[in-house]
C-alpha positions, 0 to 999 in steps of 0.5 A, a space after each residue: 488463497 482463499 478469495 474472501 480473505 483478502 479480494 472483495 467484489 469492487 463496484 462504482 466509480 473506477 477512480 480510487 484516488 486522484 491528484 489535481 495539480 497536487 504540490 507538497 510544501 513542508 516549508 523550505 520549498 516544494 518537494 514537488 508540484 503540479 502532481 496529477 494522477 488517477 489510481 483506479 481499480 485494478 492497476 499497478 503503479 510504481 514510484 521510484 525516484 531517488 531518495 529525498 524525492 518525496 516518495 513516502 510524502 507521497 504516499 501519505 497523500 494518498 490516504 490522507 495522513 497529508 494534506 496538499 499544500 496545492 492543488 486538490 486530492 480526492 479519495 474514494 471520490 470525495 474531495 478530501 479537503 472536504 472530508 470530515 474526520 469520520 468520512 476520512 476515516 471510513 475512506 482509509 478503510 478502503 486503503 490498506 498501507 504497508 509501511 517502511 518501517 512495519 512496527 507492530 505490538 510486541 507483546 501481541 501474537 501475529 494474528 492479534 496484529 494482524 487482526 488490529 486493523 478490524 479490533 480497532 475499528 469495532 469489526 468482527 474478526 473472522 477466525 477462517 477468513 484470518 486463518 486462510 490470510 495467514 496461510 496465503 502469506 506462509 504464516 500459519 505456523 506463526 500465528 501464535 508467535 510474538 513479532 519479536 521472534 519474526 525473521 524479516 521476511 515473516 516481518 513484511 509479510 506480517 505487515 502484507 496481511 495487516 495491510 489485506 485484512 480489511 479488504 481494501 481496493 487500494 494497497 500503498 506500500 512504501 520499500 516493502 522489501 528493503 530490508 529483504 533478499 532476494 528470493 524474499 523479495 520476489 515471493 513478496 511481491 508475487 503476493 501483490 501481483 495475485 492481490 493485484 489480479 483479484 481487483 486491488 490497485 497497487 501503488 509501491 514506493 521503490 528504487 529497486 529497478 530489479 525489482 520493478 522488472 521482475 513484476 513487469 514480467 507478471 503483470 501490466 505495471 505503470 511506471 513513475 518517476 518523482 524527480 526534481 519536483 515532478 512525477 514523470 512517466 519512466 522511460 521503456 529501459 525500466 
């Protein structure tokens, strides 16, 4: 992969995200309380826990799209009760996000999906630095076709390079391979972990233990648990 499509040089404070005491409450209750964690550059965390738990919750937490009902988070070093709308919204440039359910514009070819993340935001698109991100996820030859026409995998991997094409620091990714076999699964996630080797922290909402193995034996992965209200370090039988 071409390290400029989707590596940056990181610099400054290691601390990408953090929770203080973070509690969620939708209002029949806390999903979970007394959250405190740190995401810093370069490091690999998964989630796990099981459904209900409040994985995704989390997940939305940690680019903003929630706000905590206790306690504080911080992203990029700022405060983000602080934050203003456009101050968010420049930290979420830093974020890239795969979601569960990767929904894209059907009537746009895969690169110009690909390449929303930069249109939107009035960035200029580098047709090379797309191109080679394309490659690096095994899509090139797919460039021009319509999402419709995607296998699942080719889904999720479009959903991979949307996330990647900013360049972000922080790549969030809520059971990105769900709907995927195996052998998908795992080419998957060796795209992470190559991600994860040129400087990205990586934080992945998964029940799939199998899956949590398989990557432990490449890189150096945390491992949390969201269960009954609280995030947990899990056990060595992971």
């Amino acid at each position: 992969m071409c390290a400029n499509a989707a590596g940056r040089a990181h610099s400054g404070s290691r601390s990408m995200i953090g929770f203080d005491a973070v509690g969620h409450d939708y209002g029949g209750g806390a999903l979970f309380s007394d959250v405190s964690l740190t995401l810093e550059k370069g490091s690999f965390h998964f989630l796990t826990g099981p459904s209900g738990a409040g994985k995704s919750t989390f997940l939305k937490l940690c680019y903003g799209e929630l706000r905590p009902t206790q306690g504080q988070i911080s992203l990029a070093g700022q405060d983000l009760a602080a934050m203003s709308r456009d101050a968010l919204a420049r930290a979420r440039q830093r974020i890239g996000v795969v979601h569960q359910d990767c929904r894209f514009l059907d009537h746009l070819s895969v690169e110009a999906n690909v390449a929303l993340p930069l249109s939107v935001t009035g960035r200029a698109v580098d047709e090379q630095n797309l191109s080679d991100l394309l490659a690096w996820v095994g899509l090139r030859g797919q460039a021009k076709a319509l999402p419709p026409t995607l296998s699942g995998g080719e889904r999720q991997r479009t959903a991979l390079a949307r996330a990647i094409i900013t360049q972000p620091e922080v790549l969030l990714a809520d059971e990105p391979t769900g709907n995927l076999d195996w052998e998908m699964s795992q080419r998957l996630m060796t795209l992470i972990v190559e991600l994860n080797r040129m400087g990205t922290a990586v934080l992945i909402a998964t029940h799939d233990l199998n899956l949590i193995r398989y990557v432990k034996t490449q890189v150096s992965a945390r491992v949390l648990r969201l269960s009954r209200g609280k995030v947990i370090a899990a056990g060595a039988e992971l």
